[in-house]
N, C-alpha and C positions, 0 to 999 in steps of 0.2 A: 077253097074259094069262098070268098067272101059276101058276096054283091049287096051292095048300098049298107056294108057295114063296114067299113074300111073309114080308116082316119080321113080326114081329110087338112084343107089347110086354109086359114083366116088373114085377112090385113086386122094390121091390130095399127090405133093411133093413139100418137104419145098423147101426154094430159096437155101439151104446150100450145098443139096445134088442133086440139080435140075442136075447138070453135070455127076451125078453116077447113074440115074436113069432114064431108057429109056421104060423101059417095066418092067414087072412082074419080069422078070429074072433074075434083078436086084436088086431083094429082097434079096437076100442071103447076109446074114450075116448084114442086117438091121432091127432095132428097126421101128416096124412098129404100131403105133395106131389105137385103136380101142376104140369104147364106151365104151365098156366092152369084160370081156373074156365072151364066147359063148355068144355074141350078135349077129345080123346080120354080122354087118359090119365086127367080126372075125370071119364067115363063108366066106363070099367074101374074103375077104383079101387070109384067107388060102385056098381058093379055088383056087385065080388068082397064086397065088404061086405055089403051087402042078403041077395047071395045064401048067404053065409056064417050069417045073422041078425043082422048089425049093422044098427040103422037110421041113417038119415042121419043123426041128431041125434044119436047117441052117438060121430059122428067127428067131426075138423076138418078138411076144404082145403084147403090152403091152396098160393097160386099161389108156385111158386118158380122159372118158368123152366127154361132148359135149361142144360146144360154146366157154365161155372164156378158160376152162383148155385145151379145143384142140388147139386151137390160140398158146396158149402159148407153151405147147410141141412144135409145130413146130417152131417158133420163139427162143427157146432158145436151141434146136438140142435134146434135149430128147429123140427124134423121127423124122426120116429121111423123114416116109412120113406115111400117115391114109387113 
């Protein structure tokens, strides 16, 4: 066991949207990646939203994998930020 040394996980924002995107709050009405739908990372994701006051329905989802297919969502604006 680990405790408070364990990896953890970040929103990263692309350079398109780095200027619309300062905090969580700024989720709304942004296309936001994730590995997958009900992975982790779209627990975090709609959790930092929620708890920010975005509601679900003012974000998007959307599943882009890991590694080269996440690179790329962000690089080509598919997704604003993961």
């Amino acid at each position: 066991m680990q405790p408070a040394q364990a990896p953890g996980e970040v929103q990263v924002v692309s350079n398109k949207a780095a200027a619309d995107i300062e905090t969580a709050k700024d989720f709304k009405g942004k296309k936001l990646g994730v590995t997958g739908l009900g992975s982790s990372a779209d627990f975090l994701t709609t959790y930092l939203a929620v708890n920010a006051g975005v509601r679900t329905s003012e974000c998007t989802p959307v599943a882009v994998g890991a590694g080269r297919t996440f690179i790329s969502a962000l690089q080509q604006g598919s997704i604003q930020a993961a």
